[in-house]
CHARMM internal coordinates of N, CA and C (Angstrom, degrees):
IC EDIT
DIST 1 N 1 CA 1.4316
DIST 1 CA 1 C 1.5140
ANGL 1 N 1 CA 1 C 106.69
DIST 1 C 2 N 1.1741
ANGL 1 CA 1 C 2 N 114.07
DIHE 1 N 1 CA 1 C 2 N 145.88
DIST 2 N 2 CA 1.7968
ANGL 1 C 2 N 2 CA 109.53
DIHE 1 CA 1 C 2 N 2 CA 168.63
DIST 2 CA 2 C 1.8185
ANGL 2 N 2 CA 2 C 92.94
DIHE 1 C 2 N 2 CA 2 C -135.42
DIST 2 C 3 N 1.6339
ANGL 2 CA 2 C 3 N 87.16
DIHE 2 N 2 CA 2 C 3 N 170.14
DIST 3 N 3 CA 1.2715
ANGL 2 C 3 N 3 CA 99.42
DIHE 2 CA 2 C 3 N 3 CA -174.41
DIST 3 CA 3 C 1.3971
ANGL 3 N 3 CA 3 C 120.61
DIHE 2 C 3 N 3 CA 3 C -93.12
DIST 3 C 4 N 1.4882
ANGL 3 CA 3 C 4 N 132.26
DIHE 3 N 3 CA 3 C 4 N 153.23
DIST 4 N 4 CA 1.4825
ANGL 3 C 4 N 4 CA 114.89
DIHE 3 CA 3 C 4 N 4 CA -160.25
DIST 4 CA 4 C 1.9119
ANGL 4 N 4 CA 4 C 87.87
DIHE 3 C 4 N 4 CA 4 C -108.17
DIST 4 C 5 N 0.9659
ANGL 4 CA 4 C 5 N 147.85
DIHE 4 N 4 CA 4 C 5 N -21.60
DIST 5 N 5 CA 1.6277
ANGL 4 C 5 N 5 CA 154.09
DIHE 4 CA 4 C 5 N 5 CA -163.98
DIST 5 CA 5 C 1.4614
ANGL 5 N 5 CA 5 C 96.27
DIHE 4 C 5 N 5 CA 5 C -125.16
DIST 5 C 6 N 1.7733
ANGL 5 CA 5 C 6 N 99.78
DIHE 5 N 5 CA 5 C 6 N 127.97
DIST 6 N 6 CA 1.6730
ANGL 5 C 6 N 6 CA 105.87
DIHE 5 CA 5 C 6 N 6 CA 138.94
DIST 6 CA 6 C 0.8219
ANGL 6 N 6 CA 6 C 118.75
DIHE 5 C 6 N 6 CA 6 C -19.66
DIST 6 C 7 N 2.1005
ANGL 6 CA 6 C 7 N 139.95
DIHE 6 N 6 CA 6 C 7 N 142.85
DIST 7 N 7 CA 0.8082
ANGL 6 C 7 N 7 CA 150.01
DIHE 6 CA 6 C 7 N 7 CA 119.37
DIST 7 CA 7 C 1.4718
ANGL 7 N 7 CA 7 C 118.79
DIHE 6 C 7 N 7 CA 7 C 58.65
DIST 7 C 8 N 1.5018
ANGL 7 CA 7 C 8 N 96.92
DIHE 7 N 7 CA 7 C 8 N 57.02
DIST 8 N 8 CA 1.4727
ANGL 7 C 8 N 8 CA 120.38
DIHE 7 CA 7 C 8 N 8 CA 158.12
DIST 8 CA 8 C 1.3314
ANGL 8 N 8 CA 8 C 124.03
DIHE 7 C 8 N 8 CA 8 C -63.98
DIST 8 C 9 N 1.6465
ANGL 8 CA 8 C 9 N 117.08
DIHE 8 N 8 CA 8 C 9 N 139.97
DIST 9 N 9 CA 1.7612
ANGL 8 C 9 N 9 CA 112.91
DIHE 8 CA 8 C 9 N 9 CA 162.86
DIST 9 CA 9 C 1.1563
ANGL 9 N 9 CA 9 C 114.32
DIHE 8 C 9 N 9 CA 9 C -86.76
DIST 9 C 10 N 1.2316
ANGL 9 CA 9 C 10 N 102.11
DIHE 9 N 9 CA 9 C 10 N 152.45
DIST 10 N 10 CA 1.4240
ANGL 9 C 10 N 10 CA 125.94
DIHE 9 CA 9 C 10 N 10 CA 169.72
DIST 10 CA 10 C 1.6150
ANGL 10 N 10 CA 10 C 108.92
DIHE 9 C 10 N 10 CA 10 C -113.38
DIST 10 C 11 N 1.3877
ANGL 10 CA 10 C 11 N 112.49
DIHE 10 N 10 CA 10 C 11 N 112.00
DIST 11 N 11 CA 1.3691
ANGL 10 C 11 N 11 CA 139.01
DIHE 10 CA 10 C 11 N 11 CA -177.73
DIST 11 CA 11 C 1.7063
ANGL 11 N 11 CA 11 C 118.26
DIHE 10 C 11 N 11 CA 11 C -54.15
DIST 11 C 12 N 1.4095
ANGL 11 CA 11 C 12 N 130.24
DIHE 11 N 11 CA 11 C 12 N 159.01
DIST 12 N 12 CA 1.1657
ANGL 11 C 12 N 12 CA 109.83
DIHE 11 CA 11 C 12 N 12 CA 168.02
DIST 12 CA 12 C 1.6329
ANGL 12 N 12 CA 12 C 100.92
DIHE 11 C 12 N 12 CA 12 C -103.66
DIST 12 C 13 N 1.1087
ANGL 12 CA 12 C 13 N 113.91
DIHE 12 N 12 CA 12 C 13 N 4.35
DIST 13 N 13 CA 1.4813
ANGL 12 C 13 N 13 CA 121.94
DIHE 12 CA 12 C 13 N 13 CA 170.46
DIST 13 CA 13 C 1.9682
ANGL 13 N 13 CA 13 C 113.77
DIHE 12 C 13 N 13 CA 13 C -145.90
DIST 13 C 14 N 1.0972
ANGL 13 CA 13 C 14 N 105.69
DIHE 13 N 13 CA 13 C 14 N -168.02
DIST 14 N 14 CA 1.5859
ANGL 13 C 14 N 14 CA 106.90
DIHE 13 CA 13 C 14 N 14 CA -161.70
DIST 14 CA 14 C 1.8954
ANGL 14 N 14 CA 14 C 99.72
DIHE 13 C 14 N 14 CA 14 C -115.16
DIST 14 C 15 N 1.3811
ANGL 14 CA 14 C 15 N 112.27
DIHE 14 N 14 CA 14 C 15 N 67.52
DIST 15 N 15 CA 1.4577
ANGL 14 C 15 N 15 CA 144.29
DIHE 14 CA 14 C 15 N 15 CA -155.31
DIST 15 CA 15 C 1.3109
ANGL 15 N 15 CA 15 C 110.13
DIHE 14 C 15 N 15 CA 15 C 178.69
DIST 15 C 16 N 1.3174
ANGL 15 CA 15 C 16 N 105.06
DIHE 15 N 15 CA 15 C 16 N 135.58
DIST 16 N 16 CA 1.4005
ANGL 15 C 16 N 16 CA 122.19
DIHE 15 CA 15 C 16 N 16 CA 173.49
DIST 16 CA 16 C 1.4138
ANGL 16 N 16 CA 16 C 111.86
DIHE 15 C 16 N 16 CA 16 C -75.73
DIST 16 C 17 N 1.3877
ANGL 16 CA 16 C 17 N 124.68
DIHE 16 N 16 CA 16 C 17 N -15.08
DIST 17 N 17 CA 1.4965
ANGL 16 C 17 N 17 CA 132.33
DIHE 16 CA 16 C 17 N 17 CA -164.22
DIST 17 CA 17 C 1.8543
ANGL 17 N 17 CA 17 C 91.92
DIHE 16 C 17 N 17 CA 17 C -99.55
DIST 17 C 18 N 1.1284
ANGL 17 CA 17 C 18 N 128.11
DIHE 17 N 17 CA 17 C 18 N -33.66
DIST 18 N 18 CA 1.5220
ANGL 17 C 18 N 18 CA 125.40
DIHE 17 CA 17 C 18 N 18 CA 178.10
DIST 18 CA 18 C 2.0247
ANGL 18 N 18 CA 18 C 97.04
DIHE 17 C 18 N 18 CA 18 C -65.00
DIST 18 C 19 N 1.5429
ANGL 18 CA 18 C 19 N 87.71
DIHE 18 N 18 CA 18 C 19 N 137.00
DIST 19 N 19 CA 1.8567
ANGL 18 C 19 N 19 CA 94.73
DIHE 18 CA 18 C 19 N 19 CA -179.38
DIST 19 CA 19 C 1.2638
ANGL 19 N 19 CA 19 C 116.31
DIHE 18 C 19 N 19 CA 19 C -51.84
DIST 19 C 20 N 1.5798
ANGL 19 CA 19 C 20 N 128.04
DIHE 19 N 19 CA 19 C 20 N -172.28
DIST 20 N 20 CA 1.1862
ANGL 19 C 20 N 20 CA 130.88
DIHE 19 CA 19 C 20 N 20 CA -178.73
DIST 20 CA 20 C 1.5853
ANGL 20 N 20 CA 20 C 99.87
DIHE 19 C 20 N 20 CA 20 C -103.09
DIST 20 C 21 N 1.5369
ANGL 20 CA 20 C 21 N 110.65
DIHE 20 N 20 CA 20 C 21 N 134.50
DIST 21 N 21 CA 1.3302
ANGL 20 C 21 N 21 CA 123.02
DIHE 20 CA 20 C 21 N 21 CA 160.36
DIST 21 CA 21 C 1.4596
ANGL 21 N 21 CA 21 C 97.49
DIHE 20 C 21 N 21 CA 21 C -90.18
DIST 21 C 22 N 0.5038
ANGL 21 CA 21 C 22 N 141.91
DIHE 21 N 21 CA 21 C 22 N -96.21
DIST 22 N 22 CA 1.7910
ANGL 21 C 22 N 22 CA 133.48
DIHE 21 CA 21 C 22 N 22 CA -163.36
DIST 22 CA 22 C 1.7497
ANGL 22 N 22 CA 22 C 109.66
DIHE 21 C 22 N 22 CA 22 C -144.00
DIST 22 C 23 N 1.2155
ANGL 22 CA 22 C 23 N 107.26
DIHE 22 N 22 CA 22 C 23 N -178.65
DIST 23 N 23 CA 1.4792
ANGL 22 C 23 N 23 CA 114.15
DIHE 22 CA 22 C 23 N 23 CA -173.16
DIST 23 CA 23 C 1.8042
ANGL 23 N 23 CA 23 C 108.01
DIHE 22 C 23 N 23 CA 23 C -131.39
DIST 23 C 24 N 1.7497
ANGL 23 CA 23 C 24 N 100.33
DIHE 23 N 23 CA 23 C 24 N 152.99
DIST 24 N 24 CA 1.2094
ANGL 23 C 24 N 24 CA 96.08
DIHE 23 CA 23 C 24 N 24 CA -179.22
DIST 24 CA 24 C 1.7133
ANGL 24 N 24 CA 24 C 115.47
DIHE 23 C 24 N 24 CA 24 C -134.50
DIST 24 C 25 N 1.3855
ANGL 24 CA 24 C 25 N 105.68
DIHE 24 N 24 CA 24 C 25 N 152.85
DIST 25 N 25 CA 2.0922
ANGL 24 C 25 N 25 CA 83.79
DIHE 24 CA 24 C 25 N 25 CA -163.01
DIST 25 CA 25 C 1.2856
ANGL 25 N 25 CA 25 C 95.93
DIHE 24 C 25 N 25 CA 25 C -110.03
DIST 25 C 26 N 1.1475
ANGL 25 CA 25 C 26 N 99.41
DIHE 25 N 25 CA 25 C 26 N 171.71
DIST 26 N 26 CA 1.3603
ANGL 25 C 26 N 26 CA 125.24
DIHE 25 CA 25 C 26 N 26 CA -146.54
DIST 26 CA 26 C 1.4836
ANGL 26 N 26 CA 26 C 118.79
DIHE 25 C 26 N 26 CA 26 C -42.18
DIST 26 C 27 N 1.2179
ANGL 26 CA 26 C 27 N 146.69
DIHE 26 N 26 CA 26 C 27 N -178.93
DIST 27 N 27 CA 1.3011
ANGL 26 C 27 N 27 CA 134.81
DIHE 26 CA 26 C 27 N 27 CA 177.57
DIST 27 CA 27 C 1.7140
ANGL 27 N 27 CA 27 C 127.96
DIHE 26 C 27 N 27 CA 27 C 27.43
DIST 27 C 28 N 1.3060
ANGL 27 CA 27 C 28 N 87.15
DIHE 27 N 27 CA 27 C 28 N 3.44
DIST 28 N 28 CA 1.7817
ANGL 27 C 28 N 28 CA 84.30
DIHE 27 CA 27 C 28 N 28 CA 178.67
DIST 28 CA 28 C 1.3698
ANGL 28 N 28 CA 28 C 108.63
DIHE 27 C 28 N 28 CA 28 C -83.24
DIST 28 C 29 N 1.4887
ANGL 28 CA 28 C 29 N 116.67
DIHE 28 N 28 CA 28 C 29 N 146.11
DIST 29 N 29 CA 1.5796
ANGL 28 C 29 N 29 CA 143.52
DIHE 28 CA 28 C 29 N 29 CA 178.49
DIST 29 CA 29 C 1.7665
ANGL 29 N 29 CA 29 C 108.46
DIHE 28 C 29 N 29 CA 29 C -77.00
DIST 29 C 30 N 1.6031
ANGL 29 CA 29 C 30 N 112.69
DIHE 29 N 29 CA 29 C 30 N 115.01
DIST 30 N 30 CA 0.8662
ANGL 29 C 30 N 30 CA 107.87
DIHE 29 CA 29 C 30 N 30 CA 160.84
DIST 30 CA 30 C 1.5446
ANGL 30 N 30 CA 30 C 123.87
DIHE 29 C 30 N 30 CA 30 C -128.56
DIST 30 C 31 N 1.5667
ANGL 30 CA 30 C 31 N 132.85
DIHE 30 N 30 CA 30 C 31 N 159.34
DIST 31 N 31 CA 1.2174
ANGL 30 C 31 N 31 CA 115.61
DIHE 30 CA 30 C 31 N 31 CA 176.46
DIST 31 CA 31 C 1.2334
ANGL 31 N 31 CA 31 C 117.99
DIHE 30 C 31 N 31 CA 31 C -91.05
DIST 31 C 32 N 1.6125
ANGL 31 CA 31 C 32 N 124.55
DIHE 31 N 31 CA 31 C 32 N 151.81
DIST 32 N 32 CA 1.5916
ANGL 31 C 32 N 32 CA 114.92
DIHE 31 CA 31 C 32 N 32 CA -167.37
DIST 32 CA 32 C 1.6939
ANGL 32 N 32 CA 32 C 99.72
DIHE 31 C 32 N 32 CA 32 C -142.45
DIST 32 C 33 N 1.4285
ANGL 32 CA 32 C 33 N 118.59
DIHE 32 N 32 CA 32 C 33 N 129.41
DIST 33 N 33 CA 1.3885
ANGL 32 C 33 N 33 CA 129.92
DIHE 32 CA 32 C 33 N 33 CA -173.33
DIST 33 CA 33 C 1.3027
ANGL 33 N 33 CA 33 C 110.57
DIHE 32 C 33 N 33 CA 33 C -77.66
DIST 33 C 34 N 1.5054
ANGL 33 CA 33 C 34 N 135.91
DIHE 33 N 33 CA 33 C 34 N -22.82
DIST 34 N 34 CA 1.3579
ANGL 33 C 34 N 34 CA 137.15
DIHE 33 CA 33 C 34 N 34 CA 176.25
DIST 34 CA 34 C 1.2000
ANGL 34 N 34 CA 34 C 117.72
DIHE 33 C 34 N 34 CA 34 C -176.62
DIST 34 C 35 N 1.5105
ANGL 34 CA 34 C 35 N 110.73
DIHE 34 N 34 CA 34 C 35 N 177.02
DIST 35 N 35 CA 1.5447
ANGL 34 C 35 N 35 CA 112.16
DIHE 34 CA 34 C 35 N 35 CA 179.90
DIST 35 CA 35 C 1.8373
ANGL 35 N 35 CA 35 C 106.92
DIHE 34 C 35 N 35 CA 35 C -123.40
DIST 35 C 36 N 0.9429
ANGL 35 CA 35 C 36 N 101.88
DIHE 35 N 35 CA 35 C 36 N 137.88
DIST 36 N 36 CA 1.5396
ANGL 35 C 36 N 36 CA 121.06
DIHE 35 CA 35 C 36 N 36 CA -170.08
DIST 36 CA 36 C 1.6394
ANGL 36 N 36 CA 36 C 109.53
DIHE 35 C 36 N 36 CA 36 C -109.05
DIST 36 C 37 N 1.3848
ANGL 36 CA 36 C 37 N 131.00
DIHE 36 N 36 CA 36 C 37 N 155.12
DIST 37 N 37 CA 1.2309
ANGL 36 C 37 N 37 CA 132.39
DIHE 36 CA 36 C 37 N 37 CA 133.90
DIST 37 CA 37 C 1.2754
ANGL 37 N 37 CA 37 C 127.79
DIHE 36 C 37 N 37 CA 37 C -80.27
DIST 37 C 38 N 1.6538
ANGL 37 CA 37 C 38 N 109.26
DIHE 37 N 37 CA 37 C 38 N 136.64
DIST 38 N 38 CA 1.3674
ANGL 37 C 38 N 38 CA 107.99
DIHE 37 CA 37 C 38 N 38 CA -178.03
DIST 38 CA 38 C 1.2243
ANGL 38 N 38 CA 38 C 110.07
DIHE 37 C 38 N 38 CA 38 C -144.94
DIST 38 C 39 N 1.4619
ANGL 38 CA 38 C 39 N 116.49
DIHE 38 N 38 CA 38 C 39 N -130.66
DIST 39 N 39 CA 2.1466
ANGL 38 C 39 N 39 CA 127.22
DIHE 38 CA 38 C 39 N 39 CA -178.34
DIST 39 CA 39 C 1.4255
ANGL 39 N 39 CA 39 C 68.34
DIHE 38 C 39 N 39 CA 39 C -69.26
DIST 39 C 40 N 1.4201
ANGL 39 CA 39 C 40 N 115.50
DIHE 39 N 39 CA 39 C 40 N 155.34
DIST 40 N 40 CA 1.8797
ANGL 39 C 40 N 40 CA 144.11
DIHE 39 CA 39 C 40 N 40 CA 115.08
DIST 40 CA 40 C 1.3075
ANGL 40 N 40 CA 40 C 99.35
DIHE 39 C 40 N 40 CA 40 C -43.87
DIST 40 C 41 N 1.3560
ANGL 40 CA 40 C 41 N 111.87
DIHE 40 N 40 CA 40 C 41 N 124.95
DIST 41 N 41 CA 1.2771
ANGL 40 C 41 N 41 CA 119.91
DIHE 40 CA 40 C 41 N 41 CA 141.61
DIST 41 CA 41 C 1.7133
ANGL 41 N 41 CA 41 C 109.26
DIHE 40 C 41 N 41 CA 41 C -125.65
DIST 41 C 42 N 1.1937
ANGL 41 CA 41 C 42 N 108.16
DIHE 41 N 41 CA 41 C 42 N 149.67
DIST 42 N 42 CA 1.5201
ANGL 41 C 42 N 42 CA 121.86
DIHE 41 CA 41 C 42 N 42 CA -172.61
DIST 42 CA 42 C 1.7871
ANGL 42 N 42 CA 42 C 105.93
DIHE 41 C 42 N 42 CA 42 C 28.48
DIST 42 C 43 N 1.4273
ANGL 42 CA 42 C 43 N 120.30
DIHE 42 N 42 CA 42 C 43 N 50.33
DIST 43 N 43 CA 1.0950
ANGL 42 C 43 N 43 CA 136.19
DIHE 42 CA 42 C 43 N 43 CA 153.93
DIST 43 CA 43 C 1.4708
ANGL 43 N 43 CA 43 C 114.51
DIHE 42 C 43 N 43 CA 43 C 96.22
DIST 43 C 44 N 1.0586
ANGL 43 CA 43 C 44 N 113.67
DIHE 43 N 43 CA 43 C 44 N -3.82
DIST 44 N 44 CA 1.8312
ANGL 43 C 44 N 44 CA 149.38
DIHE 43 CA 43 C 44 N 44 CA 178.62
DIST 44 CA 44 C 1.2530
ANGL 44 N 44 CA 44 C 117.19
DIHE 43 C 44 N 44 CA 44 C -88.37
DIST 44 C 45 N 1.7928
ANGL 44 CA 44 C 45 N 120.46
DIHE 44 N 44 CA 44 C 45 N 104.57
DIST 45 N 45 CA 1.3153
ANGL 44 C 45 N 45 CA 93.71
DIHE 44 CA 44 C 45 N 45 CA -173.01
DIST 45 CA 45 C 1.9203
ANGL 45 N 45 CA 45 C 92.48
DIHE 44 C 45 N 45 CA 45 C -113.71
DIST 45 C 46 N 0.9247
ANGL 45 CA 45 C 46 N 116.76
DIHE 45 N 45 CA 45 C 46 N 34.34
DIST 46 N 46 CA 1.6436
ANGL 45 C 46 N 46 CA 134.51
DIHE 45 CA 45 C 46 N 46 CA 164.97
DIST 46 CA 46 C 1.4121
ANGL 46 N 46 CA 46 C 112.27
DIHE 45 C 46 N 46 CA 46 C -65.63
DIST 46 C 47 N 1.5287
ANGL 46 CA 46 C 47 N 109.71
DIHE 46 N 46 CA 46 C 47 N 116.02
DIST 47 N 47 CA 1.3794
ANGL 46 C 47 N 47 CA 117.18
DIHE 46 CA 46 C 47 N 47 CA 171.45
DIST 47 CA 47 C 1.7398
ANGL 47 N 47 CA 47 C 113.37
DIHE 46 C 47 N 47 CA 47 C -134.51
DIST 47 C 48 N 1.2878
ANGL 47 CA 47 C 48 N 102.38
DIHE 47 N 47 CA 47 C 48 N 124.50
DIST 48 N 48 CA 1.4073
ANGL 47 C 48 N 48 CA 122.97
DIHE 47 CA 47 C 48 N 48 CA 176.21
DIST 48 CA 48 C 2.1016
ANGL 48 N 48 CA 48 C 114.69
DIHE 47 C 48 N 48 CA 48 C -90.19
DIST 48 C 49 N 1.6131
ANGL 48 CA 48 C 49 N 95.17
DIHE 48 N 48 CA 48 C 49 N 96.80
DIST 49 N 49 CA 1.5616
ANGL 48 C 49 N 49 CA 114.19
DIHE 48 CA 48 C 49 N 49 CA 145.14
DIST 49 CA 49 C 1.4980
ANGL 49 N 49 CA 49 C 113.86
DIHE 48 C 49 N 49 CA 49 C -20.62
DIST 49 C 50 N 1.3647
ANGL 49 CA 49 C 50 N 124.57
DIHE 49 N 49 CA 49 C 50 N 105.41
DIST 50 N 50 CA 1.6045
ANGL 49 C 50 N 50 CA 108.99
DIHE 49 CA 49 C 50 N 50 CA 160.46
DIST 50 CA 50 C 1.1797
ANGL 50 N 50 CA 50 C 99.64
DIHE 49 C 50 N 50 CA 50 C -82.07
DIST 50 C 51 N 1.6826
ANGL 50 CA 50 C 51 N 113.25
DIHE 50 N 50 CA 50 C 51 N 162.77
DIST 51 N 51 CA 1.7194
ANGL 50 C 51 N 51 CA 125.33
DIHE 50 CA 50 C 51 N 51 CA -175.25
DIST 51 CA 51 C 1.4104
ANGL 51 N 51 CA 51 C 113.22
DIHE 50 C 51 N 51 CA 51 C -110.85
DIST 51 C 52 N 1.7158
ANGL 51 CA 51 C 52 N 110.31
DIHE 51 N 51 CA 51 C 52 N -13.13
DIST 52 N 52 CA 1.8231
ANGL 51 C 52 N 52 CA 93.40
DIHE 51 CA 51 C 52 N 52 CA 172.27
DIST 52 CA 52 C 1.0857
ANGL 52 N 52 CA 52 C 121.82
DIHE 51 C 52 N 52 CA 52 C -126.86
DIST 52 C 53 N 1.6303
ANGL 52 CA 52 C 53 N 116.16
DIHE 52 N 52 CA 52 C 53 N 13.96
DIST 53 N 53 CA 1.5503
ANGL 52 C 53 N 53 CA 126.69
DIHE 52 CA 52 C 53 N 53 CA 153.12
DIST 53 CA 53 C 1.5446
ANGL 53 N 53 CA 53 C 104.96
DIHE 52 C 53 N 53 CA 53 C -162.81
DIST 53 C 54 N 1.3975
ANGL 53 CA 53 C 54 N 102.36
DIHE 53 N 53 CA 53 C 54 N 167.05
DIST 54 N 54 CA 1.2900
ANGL 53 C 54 N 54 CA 117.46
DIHE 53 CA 53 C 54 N 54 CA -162.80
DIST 54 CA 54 C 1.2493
ANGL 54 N 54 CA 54 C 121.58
DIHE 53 C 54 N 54 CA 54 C -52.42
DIST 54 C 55 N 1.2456
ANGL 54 CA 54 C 55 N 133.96
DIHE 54 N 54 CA 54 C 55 N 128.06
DIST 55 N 55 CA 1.3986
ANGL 54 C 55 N 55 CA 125.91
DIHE 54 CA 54 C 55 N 55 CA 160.20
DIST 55 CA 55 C 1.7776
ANGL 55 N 55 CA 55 C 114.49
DIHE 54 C 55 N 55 CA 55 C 161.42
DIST 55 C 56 N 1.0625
ANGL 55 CA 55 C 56 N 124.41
DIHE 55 N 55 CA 55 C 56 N 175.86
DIST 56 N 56 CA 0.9885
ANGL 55 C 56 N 56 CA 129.53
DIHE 55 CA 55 C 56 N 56 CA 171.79
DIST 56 CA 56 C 1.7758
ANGL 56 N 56 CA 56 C 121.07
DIHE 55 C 56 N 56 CA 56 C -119.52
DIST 56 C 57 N 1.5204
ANGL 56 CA 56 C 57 N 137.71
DIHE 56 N 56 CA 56 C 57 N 153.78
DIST 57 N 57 CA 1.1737
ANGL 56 C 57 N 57 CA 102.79
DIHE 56 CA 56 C 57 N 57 CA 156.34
DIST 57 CA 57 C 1.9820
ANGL 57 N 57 CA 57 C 100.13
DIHE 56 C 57 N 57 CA 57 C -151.71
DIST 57 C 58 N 1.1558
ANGL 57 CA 57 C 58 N 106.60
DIHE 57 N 57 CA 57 C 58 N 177.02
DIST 58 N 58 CA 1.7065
ANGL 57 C 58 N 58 CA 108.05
DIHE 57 CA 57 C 58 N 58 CA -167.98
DIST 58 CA 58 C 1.3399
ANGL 58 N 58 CA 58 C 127.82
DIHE 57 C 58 N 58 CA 58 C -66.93
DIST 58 C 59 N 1.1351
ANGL 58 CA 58 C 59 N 124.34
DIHE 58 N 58 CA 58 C 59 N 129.68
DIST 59 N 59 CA 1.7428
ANGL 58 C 59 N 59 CA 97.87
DIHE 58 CA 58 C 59 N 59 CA 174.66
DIST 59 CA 59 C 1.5026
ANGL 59 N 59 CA 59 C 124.22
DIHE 58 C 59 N 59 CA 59 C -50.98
DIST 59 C 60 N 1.5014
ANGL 59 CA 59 C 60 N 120.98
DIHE 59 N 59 CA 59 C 60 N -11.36
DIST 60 N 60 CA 1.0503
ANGL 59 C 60 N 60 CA 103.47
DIHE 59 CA 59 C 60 N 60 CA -154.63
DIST 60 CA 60 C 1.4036
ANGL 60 N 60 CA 60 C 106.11
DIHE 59 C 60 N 60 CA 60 C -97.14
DIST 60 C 61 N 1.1861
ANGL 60 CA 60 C 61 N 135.98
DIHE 60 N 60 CA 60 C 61 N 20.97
DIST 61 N 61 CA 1.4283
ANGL 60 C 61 N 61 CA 145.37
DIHE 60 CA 60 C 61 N 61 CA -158.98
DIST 61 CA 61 C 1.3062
ANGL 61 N 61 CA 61 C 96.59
DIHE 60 C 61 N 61 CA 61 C -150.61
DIST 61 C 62 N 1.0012
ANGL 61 CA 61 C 62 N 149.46
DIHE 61 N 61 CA 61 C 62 N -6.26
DIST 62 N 62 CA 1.6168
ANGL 61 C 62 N 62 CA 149.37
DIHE 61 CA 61 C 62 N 62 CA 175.34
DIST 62 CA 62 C 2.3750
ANGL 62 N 62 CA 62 C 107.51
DIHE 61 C 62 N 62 CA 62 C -117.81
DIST 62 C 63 N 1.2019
ANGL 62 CA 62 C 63 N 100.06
DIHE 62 N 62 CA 62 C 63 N 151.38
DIST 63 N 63 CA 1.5742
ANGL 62 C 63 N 63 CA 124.15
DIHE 62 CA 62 C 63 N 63 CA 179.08
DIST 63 CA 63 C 1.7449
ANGL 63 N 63 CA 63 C 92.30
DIHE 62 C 63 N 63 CA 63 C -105.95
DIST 63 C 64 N 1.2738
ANGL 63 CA 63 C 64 N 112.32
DIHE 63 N 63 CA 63 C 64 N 93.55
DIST 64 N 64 CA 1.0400
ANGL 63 C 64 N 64 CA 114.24
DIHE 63 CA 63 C 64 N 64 CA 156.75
DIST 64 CA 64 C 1.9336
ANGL 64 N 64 CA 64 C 107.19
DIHE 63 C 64 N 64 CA 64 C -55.38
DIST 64 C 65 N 1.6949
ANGL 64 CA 64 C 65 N 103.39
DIHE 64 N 64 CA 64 C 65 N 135.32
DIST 65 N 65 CA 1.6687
ANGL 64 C 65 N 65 CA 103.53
DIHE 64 CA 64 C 65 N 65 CA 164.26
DIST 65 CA 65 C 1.6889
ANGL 65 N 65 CA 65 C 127.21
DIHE 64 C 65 N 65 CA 65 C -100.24
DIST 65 C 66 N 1.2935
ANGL 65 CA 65 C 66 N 103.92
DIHE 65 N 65 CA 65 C 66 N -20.40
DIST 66 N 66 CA 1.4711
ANGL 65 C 66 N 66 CA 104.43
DIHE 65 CA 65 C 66 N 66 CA 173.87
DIST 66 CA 66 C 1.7859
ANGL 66 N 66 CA 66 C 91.95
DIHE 65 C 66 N 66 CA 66 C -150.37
DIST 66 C 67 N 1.6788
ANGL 66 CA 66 C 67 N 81.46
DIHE 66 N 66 CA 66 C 67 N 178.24
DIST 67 N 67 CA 1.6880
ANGL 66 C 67 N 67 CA 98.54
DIHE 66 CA 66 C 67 N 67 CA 174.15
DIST 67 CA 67 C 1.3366
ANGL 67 N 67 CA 67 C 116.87
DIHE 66 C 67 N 67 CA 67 C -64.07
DIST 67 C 68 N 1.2051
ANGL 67 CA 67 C 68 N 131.48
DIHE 67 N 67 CA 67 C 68 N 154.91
DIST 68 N 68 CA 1.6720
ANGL 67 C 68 N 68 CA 153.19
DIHE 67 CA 67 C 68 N 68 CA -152.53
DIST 68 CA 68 C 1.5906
ANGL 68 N 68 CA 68 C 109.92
DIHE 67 C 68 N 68 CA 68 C -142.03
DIST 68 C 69 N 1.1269
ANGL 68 CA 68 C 69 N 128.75
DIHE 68 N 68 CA 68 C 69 N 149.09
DIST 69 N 69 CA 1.8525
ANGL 68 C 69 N 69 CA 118.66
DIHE 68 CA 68 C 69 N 69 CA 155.93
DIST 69 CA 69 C 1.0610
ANGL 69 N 69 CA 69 C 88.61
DIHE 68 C 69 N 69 CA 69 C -99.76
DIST 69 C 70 N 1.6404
ANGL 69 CA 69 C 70 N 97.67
DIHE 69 N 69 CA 69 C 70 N 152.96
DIST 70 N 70 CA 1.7652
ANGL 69 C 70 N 70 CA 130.53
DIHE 69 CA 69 C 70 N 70 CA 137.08
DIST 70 CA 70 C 1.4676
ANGL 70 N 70 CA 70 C 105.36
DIHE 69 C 70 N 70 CA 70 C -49.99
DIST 70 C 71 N 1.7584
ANGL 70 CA 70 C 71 N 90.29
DIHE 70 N 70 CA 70 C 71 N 138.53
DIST 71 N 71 CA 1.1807
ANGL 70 C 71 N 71 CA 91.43
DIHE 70 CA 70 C 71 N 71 CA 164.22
DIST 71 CA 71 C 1.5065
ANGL 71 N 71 CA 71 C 110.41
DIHE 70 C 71 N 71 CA 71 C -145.02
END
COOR INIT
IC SEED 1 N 1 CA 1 C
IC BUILD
């Protein structure tokens, strides 16, 4: 997956109201263990698991690269 915006958060849950685990800039590649439902944001309620540290972040700010499970 890479990111489509500068310096996105990454959630400690799949909600905009859960704090920030960290942020990632723009176009950077990350790996992600699944996709979750969570808050809607910008009409999207798709949330992508990161896989090598904590956090969560939205579909709507990330390029998914391949298929994912629900989880």
């Amino acid at each position: 997956m890479t990111t489509r915006h500068a310096c996105r958060n990454a959630r400690t849950g799949p909600d905009t109201r859960y704090r920030i685990a960290g942020s990632m800039r723009q176009d950077g590649l990350v790996t992600i263990t699944c996709e979750k439902k969570g808050a809607t944001v910008l009409g999207d309620n798709r949330w992508y698991e990161l896989a090598h540290r904590p956090g969560y972040v939205t579909a709507q700010y990330v390029r998914n690269l391949s298929r994912v499970r629900w989880w």
